[in-house]
FIZAPA-419414 format. One line per field, with one value per residue (C-alpha): x, y, z negated; residue in one letter. Coordinates in Angstrom, 1 decimal, decimal comma. Each point is the difference from the previous one (the first is absolute). Example, Ala and Ser with C-alpha at 12.3 -4.5 7.8 and 13.67 -1.06 7.14 Angstrom:
REM residues 2
east: (12,3|1,4)
north: (-4,5|3,4)
up: (-7,8|0,7)
type: (A|S)
REM end
This chain:
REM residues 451
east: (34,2|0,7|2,1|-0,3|2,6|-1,7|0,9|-2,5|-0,4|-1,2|-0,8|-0,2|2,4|0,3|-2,6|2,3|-2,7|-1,7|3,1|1,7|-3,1|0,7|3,1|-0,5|-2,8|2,5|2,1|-2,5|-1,4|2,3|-1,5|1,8|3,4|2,5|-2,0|1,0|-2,2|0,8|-1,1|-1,2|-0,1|0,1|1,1|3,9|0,0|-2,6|1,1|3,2|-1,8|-1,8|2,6|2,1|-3,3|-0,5|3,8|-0,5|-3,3|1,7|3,1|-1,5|-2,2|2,4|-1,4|1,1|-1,6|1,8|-0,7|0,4|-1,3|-1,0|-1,5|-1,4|-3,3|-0,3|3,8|-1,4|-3,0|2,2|0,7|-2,3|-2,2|-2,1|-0,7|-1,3|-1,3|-0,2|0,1|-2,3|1,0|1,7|0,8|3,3|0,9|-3,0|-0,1|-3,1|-1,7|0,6|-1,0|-3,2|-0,4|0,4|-2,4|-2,4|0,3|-0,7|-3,2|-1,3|0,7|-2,7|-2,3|1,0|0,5|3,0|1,2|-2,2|1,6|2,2|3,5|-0,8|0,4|3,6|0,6|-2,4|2,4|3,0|-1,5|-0,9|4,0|1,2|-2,6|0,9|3,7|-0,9|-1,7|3,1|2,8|-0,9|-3,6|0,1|0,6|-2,6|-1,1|-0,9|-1,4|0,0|-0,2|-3,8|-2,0|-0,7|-3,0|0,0|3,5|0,1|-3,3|1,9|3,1|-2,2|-1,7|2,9|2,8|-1,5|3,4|0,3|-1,0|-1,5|-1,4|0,8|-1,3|-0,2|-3,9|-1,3|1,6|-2,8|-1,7|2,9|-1,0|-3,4|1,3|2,2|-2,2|-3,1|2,8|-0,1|2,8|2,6|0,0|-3,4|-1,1|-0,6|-1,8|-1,1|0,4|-0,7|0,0|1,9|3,3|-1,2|-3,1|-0,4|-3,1|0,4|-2,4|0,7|1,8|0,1|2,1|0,5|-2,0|-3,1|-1,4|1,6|-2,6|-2,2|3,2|0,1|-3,4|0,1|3,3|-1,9|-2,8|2,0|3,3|0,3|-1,2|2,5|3,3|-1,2|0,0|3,7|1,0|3,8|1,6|2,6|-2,0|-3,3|-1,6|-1,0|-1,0|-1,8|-1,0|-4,1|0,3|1,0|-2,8|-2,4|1,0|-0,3|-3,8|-1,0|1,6|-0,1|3,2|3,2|2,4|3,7|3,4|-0,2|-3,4|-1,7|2,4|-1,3|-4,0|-2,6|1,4|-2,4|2,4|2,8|-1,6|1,9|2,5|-2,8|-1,9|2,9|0,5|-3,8|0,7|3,5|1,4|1,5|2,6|-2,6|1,5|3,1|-0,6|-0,9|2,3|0,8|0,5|1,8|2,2|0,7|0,7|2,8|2,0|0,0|1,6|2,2|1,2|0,0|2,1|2,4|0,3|0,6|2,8|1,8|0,2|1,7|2,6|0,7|2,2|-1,1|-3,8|-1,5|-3,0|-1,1|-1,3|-2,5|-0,3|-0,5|0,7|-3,3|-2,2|-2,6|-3,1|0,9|-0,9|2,8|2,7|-2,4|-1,8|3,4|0,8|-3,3|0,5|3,8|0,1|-4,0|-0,6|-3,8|-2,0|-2,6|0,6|-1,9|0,4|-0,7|-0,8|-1,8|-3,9|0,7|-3,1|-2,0|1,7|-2,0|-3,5|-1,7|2,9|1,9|3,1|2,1|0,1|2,7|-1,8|1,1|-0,7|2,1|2,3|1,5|3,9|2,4|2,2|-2,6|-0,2|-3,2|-3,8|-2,7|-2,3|-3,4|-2,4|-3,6|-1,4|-0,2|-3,4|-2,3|0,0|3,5|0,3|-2,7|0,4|4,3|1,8|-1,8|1,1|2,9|1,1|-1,4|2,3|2,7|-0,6|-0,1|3,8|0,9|-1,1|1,1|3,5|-0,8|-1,4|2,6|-3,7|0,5|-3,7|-1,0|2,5|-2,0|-2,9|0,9|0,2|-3,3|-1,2|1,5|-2,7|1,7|0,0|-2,6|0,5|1,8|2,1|1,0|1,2|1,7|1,6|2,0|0,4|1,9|2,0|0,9|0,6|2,4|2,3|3,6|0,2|-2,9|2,4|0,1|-3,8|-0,6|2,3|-2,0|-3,0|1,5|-0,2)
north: (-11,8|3,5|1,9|3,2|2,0|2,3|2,7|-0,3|2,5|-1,9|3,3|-1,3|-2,9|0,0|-2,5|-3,2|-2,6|1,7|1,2|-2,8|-2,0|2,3|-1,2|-4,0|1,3|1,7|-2,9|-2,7|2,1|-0,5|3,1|2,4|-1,3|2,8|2,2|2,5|0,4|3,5|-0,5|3,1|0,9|2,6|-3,0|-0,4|-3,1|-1,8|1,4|-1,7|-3,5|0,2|1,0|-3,5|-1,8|0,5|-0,6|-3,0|-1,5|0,8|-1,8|-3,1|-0,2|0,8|2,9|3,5|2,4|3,2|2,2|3,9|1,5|3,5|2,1|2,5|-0,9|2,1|-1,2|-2,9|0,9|1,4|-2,3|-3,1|-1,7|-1,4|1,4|-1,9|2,3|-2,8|3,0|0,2|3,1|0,3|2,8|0,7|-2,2|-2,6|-2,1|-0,7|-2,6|1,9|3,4|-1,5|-1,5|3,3|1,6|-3,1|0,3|3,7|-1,2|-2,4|3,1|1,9|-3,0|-1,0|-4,2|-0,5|3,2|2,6|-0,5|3,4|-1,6|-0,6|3,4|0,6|-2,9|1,8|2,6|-1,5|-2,1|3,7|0,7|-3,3|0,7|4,0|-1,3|-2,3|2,3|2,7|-2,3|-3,2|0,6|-3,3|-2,2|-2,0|-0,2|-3,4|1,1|-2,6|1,8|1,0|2,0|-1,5|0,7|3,6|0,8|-0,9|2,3|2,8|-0,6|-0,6|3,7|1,2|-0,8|-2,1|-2,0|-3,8|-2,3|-3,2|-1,1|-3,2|-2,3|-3,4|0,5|-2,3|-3,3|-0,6|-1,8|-2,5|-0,3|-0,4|-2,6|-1,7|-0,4|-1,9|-2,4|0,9|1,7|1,5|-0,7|0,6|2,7|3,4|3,0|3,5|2,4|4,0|2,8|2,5|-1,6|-1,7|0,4|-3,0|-2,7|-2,5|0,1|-3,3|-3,1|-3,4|-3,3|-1,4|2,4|-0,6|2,1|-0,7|2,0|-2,9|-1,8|2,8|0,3|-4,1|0,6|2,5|-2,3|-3,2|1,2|3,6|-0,8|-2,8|2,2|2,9|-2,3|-0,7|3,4|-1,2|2,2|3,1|3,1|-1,5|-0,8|3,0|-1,0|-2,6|1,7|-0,3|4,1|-0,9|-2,6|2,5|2,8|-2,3|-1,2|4,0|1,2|-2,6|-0,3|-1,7|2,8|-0,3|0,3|3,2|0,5|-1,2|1,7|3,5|-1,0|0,4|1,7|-2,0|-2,5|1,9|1,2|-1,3|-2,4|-2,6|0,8|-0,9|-3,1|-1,1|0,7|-0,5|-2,8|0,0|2,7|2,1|-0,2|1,8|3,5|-0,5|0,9|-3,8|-0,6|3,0|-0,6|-3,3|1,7|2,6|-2,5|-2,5|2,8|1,3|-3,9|-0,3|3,2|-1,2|-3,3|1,8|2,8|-3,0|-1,9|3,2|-0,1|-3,7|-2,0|-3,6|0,8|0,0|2,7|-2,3|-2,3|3,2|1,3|-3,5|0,2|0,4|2,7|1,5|1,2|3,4|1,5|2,3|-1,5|-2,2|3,4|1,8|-3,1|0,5|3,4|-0,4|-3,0|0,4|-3,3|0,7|-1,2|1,1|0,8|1,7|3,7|3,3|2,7|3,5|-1,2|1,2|-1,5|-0,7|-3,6|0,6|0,9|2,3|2,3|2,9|-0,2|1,5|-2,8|-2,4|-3,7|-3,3|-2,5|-2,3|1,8|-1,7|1,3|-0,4|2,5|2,8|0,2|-1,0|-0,1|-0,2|-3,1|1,3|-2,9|-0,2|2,9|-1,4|-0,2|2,6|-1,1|0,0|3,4|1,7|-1,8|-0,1|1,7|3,0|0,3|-0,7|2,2|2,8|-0,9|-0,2|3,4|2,0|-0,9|0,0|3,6|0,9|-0,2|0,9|3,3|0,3|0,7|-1,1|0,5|-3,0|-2,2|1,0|-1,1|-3,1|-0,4|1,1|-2,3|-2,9|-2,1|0,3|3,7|1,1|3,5|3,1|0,2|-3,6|0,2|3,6|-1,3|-2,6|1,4|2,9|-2,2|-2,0|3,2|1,6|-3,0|0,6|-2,6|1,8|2,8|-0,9|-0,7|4,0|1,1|-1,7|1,9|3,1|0,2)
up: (28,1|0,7|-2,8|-1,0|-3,0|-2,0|-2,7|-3,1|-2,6|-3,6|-2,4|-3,3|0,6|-3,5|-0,3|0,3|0,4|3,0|1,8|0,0|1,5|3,0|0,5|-0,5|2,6|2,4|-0,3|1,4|2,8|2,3|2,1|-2,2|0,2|-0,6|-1,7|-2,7|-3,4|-1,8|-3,5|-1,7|-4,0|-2,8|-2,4|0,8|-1,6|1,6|2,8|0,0|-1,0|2,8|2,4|-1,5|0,1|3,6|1,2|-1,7|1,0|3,7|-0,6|-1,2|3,1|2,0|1,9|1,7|-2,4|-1,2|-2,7|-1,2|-3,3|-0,6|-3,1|2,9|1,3|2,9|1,1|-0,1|2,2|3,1|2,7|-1,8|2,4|-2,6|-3,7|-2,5|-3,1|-3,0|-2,8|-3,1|-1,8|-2,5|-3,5|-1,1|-2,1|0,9|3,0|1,7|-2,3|-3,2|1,5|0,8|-3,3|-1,3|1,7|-0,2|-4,4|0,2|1,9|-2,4|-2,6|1,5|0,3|3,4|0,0|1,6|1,5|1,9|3,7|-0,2|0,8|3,4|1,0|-0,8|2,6|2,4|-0,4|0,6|2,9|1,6|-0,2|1,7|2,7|0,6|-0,6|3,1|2,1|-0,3|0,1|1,9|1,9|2,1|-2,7|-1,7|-3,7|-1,9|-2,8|-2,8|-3,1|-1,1|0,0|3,7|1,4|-2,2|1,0|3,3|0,5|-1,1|2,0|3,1|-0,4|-0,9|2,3|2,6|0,0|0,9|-2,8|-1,0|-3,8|-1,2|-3,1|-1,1|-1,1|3,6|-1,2|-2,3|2,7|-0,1|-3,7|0,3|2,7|-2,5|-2,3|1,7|1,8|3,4|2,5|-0,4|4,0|1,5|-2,1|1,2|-1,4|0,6|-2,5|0,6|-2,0|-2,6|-1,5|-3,0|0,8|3,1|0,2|2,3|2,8|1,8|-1,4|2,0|-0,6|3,2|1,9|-1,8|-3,0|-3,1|-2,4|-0,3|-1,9|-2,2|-0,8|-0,8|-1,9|-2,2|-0,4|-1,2|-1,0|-1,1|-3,7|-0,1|1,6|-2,2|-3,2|0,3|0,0|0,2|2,7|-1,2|0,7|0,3|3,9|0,8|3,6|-1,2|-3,2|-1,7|0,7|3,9|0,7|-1,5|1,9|3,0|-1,2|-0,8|3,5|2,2|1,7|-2,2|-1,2|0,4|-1,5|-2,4|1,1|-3,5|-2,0|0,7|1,3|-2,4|-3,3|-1,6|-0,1|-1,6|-3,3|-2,1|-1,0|-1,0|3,1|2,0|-1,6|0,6|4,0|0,7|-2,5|-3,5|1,0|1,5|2,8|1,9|-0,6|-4,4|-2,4|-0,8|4,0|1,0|-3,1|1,2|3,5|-1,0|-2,1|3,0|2,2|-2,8|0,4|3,4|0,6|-2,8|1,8|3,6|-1,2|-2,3|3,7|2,1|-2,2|-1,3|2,6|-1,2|0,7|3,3|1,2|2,5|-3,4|-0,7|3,7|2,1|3,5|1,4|1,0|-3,0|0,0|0,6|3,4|0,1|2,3|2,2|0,7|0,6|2,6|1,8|0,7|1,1|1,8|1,3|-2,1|0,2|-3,0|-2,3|-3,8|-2,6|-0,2|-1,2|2,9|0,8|1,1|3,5|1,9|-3,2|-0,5|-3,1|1,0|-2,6|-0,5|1,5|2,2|-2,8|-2,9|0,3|0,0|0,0|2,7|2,5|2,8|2,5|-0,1|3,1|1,7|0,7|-3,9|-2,1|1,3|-2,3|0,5|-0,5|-1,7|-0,4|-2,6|-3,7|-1,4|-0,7|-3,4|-0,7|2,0|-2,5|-2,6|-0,7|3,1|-0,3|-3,6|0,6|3,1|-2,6|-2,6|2,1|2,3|-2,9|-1,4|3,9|0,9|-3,4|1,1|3,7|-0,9|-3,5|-2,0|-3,5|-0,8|2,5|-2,6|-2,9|1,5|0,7|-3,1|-1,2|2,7|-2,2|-1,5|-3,5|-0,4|-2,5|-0,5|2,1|-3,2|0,5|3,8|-0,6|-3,2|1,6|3,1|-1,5|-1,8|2,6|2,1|-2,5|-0,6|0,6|2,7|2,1|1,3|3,8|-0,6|-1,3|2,5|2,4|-0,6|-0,7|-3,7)
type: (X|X|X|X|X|X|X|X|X|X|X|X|X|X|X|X|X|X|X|X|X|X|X|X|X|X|X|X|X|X|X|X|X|X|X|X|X|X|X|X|X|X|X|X|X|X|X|X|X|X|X|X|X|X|X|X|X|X|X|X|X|X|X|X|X|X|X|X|X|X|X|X|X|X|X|X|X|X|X|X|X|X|X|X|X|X|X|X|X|X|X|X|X|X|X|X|X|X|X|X|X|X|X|X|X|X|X|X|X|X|X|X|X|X|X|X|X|X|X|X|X|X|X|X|X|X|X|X|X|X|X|X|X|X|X|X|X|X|X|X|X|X|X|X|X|X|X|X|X|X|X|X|X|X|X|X|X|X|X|X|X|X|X|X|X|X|X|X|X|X|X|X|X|X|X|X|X|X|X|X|X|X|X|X|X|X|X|X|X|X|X|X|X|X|X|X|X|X|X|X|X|X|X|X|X|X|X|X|X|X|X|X|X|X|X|X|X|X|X|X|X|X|X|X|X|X|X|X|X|X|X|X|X|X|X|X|X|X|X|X|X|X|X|X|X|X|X|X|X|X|X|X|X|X|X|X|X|X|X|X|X|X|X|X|X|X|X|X|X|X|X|X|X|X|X|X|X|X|X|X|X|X|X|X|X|X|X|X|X|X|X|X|X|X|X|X|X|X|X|X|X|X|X|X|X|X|X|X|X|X|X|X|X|X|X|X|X|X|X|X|X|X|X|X|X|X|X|X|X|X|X|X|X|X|X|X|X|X|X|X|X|X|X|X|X|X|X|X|X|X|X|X|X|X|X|X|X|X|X|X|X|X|X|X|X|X|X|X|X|X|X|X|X|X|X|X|X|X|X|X|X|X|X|X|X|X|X|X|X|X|X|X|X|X|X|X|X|X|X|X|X|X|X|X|X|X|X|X|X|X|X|X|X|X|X|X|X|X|X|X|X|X|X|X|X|X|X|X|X|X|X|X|X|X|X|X|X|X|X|X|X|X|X|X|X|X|X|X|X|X|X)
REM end
């Protein structure tokens, strides 16, 4: 096996869980012996846990991994081969999760159910930075961007700055779910699954080389009713959810991974509304569910920073010593060591992978990675009906926050957010927007736009 050292730049290392998955990842690819990690933070303190955290999950493995620390992302940018951008922004005194919150409940003040969508921008913002950091400091070096907005952000930072980059999410496993859940696979199953991040339907899906949809389609007919009825799993199925078999039954191809969170906001009314489609918690993205979801990584992260520190536990208990789902390091291999595979990304539309739109938009689709970088895998087009009746929508949606930051245009924000479907009244959407806008944590946001 050929090996390869690399230096890799995690911005937003802060984020304990995540970070230290790259490194149990690093550690059982044996491609990247030797490599060094630079872990990158504002928080000092989390910073620190994760620098610990890292030495340790090395040491008990037994590999050659070193490790810097810096509070200065674009130090951390020069000489990296490889820079991962994890970051979800956060406010002064709030981190990510609570700054969101914050914005969310000033939403639902204005009539908007669970937030109005505004919070991505910041991160847009920030992504822009890494990016132009990128382009000035390190131009040959390539971006994984983890953190979301994906398919938004990565638009921008394509028209941008035209730097090296690849967009990266979890959303594709749903087919494994779907897979799970009628009792077939996990080996033999493949799947297909174009389109915007969180916003995929999967186009082909075979068990052993022959079309699995007919499984589906009996599963729903003897079985759904039954697996809906128990309504026992932690967030609620949302792969498998009543909303995610009707969206499949009203467009004709299955959605998946995040995909029926945000199609149709029919399904999203209202608490109650949610329950009816996505389970008693209403599903991952309810107030009940995403409650559920914050305390469980409050606990996770407490669990992580007590193990940096506390000689009689061992991180390899949490972080097991084989390789996760992330795509992050087996990608980094490919490219190094021309290790040529195929992986889920998040790339510019260069030769219309994804027919029906321009060559501009960031789409998600298969490329097959080895030492000449990434190339995009271009699949059959997705249906007519999905096109006209969902992608189109959409690519609007997301075009207008996209060239809002492109072309710094404010007034393309605000109508986004007429465009929502809850907005009654100009008042309505100018109220809360200026709210939102004049908030004390907005400043790089009005500096952004020249205010």
């Amino acid at each position: 096996m050929r090996k390869t050292a690399v230096r890799i730049a995690i911005i937003g290392a802060g984020s304990a869980q995540f970070s230290a998955g790259i490194v149990r990842d690093l550690c059982v690819n044996e491609g990247l012996e030797g490599s060094h990690i630079v872990f990158m933070d504002i928080d000092e303190k989390r910073l620190n846990a994760i620098y610990a955290l890292g030495q340790k999950i090395a040491r008990e493995l037994g590999k050659n991994l070193t490790f810097s620390i810096t509070m200065d992302r674009r130090e951390a940018i020069k000489g990296a081969d490889f820079i991962i951008n994890t970051v979800q922004v956060k406010a002064e005194e709030m981190d990510g999760h609570d700054w969101n919150e914050h914005q969310r409940s000033l939403g639902e003040r204005h009539g908007y159910y669970r937030g109005a969508r505004l919070s991505s921008v910041s991160n847009m913002i920030f992504m822009l930075d890494v990016a132009n950091d990128i382009r000035e400091l390190n131009p040959k070096a390539w971006l994984l961007q983890s953190g979301n907005p994906v398919h938004e952000g990565c638009t921008v930072m394509h028209r941008m700055t035209g730097i090296n980059f690849i967009g990266l999410c979890h959303g594709h496993y749903g087919y494994k779910d779907i897979a799970r859940v009628l009792g077939i696979g996990p080996e033999g199953i493949t799947a297909q699954m174009p389109g915007f991040n969180h916003f995929i339907f999967m186009t082909d899906f075979r068990y052993n080389g022959r079309d699995a949809y007919p499984l589906l389609d009996e599963w729903i007919e003897t079985k759904a009713e039954e697996y809906w009825a128990k309504d026992d799993r932690r967030y609620s199925d949302m792969q498998m959810s009543r909303g995610a078999i009707h969206q499949y039954k009203l467009f004709g191809l299955m959605p998946i991974g995040d995909t029926p969170r945000v199609l149709g906001w029919w399904y999203h009314n209202d608490l109650e509304t949610k329950k009816k489609w996505f389970g008693g918690l209403g599903g991952f993205d309810s107030e009940i569910g995403w409650s559920l979801y914050l305390k469980d990584i409050d606990a996770n992260v407490a669990r992580v920073e007590s193990t940096a520190f506390n000689d009689s536990l061992r991180a390899t208990d949490i972080f097991k010593p084989e390789q996760s789902g992330e795509q992050i390091v087996p990608i980094i291999n490919s490219m190094v060591n021309d290790m040529e595979a195929v992986y889920q990304v998040n790339i510019p539309n260069k030769g219309h992978l994804l027919a029906d739109f321009p060559e501009n938009v960031v789409v998600e689709t298969q490329g097959l990675v080895n030492g000449a970088g990434v190339h995009g895998v271009k699949m059959a087009p997705l249906p007519k009906s999905i096109v006209a009746g969902a992608m189109i929508q959409r690519w609007r949606d997301s075009e207008i926050v996209a060239e809002c930051v492109c072309e710094r245009n404010l007034n393309l924000l605000r109508i986004s957010v007429l465009n929502d479907h809850r907005t009654r009244t100009l008042d309505q959407a100018e109220g809360m927007f200026n709210e939102w806008l004049s908030l004390k944590q907005n400043t790089r946001v009005r500096d952004y736009f020249k205010i």
